[in-house]
Z-matrix of the N, CA and C atoms (Angstrom, degrees):
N
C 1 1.448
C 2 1.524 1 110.30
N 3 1.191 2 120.14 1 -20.89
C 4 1.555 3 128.72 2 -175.37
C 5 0.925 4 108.20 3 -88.46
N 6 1.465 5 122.59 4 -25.82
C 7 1.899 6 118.95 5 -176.21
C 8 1.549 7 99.13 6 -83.19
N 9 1.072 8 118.40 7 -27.49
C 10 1.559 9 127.17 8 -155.29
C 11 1.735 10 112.45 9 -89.90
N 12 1.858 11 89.39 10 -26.88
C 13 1.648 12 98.09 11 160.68
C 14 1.466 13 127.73 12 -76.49
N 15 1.745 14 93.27 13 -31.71
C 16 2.000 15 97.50 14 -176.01
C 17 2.047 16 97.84 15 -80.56
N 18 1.168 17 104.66 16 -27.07
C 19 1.574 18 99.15 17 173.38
C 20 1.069 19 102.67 18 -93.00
N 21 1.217 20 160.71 19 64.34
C 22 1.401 21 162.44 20 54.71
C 23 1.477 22 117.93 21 -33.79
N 24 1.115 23 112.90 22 -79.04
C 25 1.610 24 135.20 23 166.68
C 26 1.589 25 99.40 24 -27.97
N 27 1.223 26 122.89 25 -68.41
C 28 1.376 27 117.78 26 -157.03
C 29 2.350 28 97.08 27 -80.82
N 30 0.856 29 105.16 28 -29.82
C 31 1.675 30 108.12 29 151.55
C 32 1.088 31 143.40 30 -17.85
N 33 1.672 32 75.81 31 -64.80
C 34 1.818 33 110.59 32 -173.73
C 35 2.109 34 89.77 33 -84.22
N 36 0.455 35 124.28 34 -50.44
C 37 1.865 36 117.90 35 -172.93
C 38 1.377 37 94.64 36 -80.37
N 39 1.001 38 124.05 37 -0.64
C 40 1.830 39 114.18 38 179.79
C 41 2.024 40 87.49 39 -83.62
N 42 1.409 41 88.44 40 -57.10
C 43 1.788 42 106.93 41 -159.83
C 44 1.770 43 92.20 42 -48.87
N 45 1.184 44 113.66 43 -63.25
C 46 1.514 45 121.07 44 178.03
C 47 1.444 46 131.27 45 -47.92
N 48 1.765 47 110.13 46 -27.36
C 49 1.145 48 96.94 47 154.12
C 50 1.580 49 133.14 48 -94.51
N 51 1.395 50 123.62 49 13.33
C 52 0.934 51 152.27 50 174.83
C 53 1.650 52 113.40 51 -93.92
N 54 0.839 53 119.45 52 -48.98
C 55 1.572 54 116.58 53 151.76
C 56 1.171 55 136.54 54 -39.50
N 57 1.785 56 96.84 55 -54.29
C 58 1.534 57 106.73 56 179.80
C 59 1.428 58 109.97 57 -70.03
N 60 2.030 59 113.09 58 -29.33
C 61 1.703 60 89.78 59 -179.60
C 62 1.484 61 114.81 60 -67.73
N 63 1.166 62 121.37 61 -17.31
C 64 1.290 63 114.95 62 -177.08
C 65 1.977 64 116.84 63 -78.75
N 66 1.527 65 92.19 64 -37.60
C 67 1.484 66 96.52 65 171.20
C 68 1.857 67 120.98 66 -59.93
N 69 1.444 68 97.30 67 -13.79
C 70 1.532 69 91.33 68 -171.81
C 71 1.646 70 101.87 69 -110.84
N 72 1.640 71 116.51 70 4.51
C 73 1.562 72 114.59 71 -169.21
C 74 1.467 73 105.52 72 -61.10
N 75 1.321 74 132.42 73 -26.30
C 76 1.232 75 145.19 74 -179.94
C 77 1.758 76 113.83 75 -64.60
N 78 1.205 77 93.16 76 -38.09
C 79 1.635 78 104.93 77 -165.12
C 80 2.402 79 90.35 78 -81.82
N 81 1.392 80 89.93 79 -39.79
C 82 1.812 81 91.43 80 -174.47
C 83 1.549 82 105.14 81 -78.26
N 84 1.532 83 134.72 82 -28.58
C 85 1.480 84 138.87 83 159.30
C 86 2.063 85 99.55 84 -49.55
N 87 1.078 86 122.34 85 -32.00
C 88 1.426 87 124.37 86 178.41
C 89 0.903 88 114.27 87 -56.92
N 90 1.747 89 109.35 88 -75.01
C 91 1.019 90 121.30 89 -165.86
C 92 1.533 91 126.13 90 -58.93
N 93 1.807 92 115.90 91 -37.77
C 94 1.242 93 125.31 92 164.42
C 95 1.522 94 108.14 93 -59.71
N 96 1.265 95 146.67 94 -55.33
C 97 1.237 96 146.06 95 141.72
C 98 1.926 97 105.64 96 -2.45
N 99 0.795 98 120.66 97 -62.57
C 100 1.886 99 143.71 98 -160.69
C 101 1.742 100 86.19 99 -69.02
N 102 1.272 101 108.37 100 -52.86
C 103 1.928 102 99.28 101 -161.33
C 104 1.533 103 81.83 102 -80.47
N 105 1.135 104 133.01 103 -53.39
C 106 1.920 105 120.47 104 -155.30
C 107 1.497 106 103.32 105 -64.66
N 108 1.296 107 104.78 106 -9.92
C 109 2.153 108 103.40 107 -173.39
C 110 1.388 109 93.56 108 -56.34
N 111 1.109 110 103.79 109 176.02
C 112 1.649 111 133.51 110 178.87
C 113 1.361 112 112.13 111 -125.30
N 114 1.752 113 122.16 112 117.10
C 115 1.013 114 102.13 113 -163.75
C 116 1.868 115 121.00 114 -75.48
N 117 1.039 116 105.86 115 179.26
C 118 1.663 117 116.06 116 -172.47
C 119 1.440 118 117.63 117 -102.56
N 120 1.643 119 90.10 118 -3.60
C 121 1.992 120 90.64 119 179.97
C 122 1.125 121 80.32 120 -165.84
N 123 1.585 122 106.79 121 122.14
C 124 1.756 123 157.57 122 -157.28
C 125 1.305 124 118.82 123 -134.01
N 126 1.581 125 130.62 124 115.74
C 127 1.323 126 139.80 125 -158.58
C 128 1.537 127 81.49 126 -72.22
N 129 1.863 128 84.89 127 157.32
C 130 1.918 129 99.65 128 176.09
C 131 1.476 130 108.66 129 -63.25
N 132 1.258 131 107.04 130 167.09
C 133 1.717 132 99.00 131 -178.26
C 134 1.827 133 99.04 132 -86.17
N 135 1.084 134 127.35 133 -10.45
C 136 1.651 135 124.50 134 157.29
C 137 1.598 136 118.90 135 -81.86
N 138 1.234 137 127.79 136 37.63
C 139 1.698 138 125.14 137 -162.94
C 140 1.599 139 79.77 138 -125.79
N 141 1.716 140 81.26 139 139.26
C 142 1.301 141 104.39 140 -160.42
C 143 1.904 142 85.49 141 -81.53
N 144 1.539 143 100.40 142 -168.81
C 145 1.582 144 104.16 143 -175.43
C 146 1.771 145 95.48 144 -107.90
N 147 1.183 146 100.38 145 174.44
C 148 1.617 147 106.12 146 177.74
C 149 1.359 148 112.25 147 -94.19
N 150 1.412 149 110.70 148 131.44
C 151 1.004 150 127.76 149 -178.48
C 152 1.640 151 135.19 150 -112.64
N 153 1.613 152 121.67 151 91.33
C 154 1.954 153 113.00 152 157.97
C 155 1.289 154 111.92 153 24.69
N 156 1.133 155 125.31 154 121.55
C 157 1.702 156 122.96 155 151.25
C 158 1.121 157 114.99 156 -160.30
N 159 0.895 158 101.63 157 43.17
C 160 1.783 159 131.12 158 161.29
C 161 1.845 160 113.56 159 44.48
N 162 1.644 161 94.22 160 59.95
C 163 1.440 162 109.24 161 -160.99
C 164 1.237 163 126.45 162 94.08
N 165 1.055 164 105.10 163 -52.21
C 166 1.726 165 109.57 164 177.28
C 167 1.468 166 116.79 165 -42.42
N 168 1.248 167 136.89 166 131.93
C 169 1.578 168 130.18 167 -174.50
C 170 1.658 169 100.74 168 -123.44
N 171 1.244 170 119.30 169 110.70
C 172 0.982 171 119.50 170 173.75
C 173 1.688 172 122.38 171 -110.19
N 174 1.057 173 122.92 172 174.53
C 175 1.871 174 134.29 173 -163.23
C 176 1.587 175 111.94 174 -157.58
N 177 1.516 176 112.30 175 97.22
C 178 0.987 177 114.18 176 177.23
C 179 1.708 178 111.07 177 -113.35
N 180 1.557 179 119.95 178 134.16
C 181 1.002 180 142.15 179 -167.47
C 182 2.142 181 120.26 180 45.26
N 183 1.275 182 97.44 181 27.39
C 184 1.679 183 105.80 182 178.77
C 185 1.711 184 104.32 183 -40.38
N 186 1.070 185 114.84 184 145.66
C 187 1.377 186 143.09 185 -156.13
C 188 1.656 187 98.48 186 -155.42
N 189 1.803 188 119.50 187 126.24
C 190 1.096 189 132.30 188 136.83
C 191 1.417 190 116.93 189 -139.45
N 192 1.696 191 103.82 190 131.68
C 193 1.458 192 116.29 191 161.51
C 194 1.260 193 109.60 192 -94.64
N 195 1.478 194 122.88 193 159.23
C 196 1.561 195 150.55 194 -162.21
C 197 1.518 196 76.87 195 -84.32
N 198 1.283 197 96.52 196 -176.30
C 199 1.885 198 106.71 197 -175.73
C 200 1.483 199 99.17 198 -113.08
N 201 1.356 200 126.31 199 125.23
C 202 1.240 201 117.35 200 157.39
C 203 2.111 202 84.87 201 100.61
N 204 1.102 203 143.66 202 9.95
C 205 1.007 204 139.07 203 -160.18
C 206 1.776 205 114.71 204 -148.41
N 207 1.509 206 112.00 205 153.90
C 208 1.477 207 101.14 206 175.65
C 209 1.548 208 96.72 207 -101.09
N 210 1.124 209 125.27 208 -7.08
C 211 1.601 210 124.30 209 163.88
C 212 1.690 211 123.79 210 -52.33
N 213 1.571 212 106.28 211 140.63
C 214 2.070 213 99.56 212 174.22
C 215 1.557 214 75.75 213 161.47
N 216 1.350 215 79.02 214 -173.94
C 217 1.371 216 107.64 215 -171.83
C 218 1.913 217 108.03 216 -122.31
N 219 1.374 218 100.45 217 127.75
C 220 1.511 219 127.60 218 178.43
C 221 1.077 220 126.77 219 -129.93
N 222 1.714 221 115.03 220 150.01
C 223 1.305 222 137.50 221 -156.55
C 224 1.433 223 128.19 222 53.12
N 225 1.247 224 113.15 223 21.63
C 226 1.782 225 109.74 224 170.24
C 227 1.367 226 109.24 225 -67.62
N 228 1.873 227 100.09 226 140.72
C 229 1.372 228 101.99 227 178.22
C 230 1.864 229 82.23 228 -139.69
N 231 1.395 230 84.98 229 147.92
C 232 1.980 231 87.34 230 -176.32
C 233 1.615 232 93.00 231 -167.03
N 234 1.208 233 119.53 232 166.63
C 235 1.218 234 138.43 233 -170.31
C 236 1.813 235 114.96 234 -144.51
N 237 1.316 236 110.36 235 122.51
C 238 1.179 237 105.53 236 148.06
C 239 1.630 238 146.55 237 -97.81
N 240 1.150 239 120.36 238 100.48
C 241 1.997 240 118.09 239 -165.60
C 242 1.362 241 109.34 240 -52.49
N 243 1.502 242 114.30 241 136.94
C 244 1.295 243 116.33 242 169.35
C 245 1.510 244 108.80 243 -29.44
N 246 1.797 245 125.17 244 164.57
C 247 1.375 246 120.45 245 151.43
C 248 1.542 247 107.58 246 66.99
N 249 1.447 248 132.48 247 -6.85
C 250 1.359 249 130.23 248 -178.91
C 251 1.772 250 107.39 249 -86.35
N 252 1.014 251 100.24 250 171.55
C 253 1.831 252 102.37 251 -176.12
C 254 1.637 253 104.59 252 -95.78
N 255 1.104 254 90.78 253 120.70
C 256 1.684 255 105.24 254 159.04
C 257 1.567 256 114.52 255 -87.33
N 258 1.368 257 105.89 256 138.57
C 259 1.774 258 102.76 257 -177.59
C 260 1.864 259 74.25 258 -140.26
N 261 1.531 260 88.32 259 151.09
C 262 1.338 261 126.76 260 149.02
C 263 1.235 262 141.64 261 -163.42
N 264 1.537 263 115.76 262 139.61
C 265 1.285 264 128.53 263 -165.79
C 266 1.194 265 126.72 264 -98.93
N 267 1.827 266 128.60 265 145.99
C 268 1.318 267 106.11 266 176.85
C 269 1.743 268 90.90 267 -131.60
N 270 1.471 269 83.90 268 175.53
C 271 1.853 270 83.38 269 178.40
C 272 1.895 271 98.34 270 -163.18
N 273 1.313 272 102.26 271 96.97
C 274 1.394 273 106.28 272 -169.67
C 275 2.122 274 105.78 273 -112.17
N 276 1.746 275 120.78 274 -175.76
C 277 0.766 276 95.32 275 161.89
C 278 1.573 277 94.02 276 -162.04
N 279 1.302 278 144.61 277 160.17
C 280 1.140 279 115.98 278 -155.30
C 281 2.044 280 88.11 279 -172.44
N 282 1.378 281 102.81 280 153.81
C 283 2.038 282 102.15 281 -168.89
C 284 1.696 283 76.98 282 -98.29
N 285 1.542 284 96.21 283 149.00
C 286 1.602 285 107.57 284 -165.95
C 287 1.879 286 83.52 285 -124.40
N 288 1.461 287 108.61 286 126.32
C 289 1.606 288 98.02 287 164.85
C 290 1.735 289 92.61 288 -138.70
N 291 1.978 290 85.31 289 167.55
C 292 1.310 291 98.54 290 -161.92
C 293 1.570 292 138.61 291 104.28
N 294 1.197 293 94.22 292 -10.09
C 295 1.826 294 127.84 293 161.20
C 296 1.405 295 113.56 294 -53.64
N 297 1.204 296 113.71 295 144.74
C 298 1.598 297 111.69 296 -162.94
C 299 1.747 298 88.30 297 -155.38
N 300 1.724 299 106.49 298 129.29
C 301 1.178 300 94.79 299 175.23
C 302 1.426 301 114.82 300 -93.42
N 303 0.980 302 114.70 301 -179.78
C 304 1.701 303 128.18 302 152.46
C 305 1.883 304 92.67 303 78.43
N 306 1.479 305 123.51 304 -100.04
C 307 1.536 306 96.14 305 -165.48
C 308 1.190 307 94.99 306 -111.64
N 309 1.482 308 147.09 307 33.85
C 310 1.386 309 147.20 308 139.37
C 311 1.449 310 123.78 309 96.70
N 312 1.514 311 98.01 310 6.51
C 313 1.390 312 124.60 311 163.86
C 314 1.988 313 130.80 312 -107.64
N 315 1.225 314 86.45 313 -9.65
C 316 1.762 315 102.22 314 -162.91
C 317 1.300 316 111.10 315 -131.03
N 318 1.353 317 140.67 316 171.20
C 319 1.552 318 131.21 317 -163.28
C 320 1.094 319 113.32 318 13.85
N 321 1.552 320 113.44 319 105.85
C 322 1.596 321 109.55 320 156.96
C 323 1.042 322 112.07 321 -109.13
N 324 1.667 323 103.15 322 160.42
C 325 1.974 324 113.01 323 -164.15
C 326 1.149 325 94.61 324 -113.11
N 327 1.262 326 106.40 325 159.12
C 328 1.682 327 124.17 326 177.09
C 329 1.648 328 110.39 327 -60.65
N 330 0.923 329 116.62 328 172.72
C 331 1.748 330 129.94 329 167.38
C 332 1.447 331 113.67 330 -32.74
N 333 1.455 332 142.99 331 120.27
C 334 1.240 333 150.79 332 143.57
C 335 1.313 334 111.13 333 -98.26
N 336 1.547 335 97.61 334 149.79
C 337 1.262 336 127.48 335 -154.43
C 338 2.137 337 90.42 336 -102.26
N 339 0.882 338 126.48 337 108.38
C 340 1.435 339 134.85 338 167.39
C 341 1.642 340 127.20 339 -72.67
N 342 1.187 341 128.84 340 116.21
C 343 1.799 342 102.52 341 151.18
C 344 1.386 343 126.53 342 -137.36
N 345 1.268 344 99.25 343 126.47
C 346 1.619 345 105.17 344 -161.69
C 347 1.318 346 85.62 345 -80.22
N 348 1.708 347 111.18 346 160.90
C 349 1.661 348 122.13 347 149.61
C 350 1.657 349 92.17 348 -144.23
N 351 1.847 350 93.45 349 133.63
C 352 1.159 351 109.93 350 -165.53
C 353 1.619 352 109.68 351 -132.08
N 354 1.813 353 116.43 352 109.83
C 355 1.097 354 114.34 353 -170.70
C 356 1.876 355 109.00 354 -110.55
N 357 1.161 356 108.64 355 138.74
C 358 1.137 357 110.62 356 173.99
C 359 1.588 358 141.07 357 -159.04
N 360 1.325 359 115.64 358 121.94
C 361 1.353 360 133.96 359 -161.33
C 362 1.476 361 122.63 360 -65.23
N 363 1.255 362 137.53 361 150.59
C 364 1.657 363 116.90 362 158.28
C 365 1.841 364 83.15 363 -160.06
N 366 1.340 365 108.64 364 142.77
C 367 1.421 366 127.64 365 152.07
C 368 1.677 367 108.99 366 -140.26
N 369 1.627 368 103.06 367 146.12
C 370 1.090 369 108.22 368 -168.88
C 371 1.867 370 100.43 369 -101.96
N 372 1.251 371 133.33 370 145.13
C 373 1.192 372 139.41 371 176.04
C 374 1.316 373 110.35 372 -95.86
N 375 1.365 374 147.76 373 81.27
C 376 1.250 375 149.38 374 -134.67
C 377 1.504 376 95.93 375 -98.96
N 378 1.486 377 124.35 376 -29.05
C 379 1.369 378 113.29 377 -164.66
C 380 2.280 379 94.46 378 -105.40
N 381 0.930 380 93.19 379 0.74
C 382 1.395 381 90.93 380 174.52
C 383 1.763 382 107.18 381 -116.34
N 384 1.120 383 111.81 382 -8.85
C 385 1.739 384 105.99 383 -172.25
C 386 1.643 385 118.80 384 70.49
N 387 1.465 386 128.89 385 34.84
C 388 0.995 387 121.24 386 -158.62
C 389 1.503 388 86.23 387 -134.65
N 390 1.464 389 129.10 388 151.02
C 391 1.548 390 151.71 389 151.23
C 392 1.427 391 107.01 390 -97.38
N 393 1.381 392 119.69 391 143.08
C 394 1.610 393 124.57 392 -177.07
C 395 1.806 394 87.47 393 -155.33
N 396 1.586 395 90.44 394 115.66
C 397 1.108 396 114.27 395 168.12
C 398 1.511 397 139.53 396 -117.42
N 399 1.004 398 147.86 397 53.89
C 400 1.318 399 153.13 398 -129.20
C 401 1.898 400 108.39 399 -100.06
N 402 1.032 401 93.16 400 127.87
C 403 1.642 402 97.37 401 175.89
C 404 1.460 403 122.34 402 -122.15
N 405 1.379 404 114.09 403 152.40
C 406 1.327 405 123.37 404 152.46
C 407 1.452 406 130.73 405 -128.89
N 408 1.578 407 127.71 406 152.04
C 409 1.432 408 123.12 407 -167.38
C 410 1.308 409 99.73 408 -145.15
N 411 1.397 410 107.67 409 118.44
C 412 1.637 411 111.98 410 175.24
C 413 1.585 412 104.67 411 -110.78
N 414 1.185 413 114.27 412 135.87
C 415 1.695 414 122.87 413 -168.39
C 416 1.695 415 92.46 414 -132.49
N 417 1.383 416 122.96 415 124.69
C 418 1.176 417 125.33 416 167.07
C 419 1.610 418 101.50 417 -133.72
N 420 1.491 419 118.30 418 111.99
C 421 1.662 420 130.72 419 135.22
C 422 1.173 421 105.88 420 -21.00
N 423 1.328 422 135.98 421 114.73
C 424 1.443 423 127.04 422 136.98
C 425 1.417 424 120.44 423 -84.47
N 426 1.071 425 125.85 424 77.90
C 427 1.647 426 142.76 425 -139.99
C 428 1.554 427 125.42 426 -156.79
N 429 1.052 428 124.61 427 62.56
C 430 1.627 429 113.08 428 -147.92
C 431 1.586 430 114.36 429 -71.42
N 432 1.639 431 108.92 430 -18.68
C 433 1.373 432 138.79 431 159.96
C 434 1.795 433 111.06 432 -37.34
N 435 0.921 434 104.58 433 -44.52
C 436 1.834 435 112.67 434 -166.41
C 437 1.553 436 101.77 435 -75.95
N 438 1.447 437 96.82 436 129.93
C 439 1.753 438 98.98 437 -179.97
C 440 1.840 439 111.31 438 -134.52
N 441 0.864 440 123.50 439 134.80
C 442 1.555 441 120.52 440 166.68
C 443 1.187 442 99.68 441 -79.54
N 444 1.523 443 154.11 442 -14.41
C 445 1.187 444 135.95 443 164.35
C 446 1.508 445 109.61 444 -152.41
N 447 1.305 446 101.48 445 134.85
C 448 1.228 447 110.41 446 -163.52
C 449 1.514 448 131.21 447 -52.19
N 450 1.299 449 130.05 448 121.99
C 451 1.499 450 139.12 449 -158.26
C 452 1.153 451 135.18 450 88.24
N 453 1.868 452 103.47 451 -6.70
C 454 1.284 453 126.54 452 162.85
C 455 1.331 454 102.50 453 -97.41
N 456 1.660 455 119.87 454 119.02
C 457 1.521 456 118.43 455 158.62
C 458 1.190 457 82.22 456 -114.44
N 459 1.801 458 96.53 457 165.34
C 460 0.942 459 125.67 458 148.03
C 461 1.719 460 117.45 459 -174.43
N 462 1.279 461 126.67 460 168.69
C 463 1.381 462 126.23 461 -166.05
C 464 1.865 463 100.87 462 -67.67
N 465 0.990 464 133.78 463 105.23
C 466 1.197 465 134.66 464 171.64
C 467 1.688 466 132.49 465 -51.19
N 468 1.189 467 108.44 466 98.31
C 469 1.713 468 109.70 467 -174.59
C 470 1.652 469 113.13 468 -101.62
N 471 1.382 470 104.81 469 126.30
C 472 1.312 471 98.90 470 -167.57
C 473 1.215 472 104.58 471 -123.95
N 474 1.359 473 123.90 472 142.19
C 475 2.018 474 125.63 473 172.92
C 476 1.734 475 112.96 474 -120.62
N 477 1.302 476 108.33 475 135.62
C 478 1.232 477 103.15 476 163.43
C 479 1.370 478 127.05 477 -135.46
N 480 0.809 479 150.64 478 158.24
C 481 2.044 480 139.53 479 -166.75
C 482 1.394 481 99.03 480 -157.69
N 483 0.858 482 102.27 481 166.88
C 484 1.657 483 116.81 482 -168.69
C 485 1.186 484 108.37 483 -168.50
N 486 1.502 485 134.08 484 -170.58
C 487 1.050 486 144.40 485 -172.82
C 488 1.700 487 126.23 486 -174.21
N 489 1.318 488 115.16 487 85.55
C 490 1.622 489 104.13 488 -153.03
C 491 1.458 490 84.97 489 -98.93
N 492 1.592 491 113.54 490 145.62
C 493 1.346 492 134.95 491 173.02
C 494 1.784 493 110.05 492 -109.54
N 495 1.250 494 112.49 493 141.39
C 496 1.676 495 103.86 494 171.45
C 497 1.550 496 102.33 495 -145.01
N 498 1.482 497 105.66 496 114.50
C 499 1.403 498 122.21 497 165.32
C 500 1.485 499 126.66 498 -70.99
């Protein structure tokens, strides 16, 4: 009865991964589709080539137009120095369902409306070999409905920070 369960068992994950290649042939017809495209925005035939600079990232005369518009922004030239801090920010907002108050199994609430803002650092230490990346994530519910314990609502504000290091 035990051999007859692990040869079942091992069957059943044979059958399943056999499914899934077929369930995902659609998603791999895409992707080969995605590399053979042609792209849709093509350097001028006077653009210089990219060039080494030993970290340093530089941008000379960047140009964007809106789509469909003679509006954007032209002639930025800016530089980043080796070893300098890169920051970037996000600020998204998105209806969150499936929320359950109190112990995360029982009363569920309708759709909340979310917005993360997401800031985040990286400088590279070139003469030490080290990356320092440090983050923060603020998530606020606008939801007054949502409670971690029951009879207490309130709009939920959440923080998180971190700090990833790479040697």
């Amino acid at each position: 009865a035990a051999f007859a369960q692990l040869m079942i068992g091992k069957l059943d994950r044979l059958s399943d991964f056999v499914s899934g290649v077929f369930r995902q042939t659609p998603r791999l017809a895409g992707y080969f589709e995605l590399i053979d495209a042609e792209p849709e925005v093509v350097d001028r035939p006077d653009a210089r080539p990219l060039e080494v600079a030993g970290g340093r990232v530089e941008y000379e005369g960047v140009a964007y137009r809106f789509p469909g518009s003679e509006q954007g922004v032209f002639g930025l030239d800016f530089a980043q120095p080796a070893g300098a801090w890169t920051l970037r920010a996000s600020l998204e907002g998105e209806w969150v369902h499936g929320l359950f108050m109190n112990n995360y199994r029982e009363d569920p609430i309708e759709d909340v409306f979310v917005v993360n803002l997401g800031v985040r650092g990286r400088r590279e230490l070139e003469d030490r070999g080290v990356v320092v990346e440090p983050y923060l994530l603020l998530r606020n519910l606008f939801d007054s409905r949502y409670a971690y314990v029951r009879d207490y609502t309130m709009p939920g504000f959440h923080g998180m920070a971190g700090m990833k290091v790479t040697l």
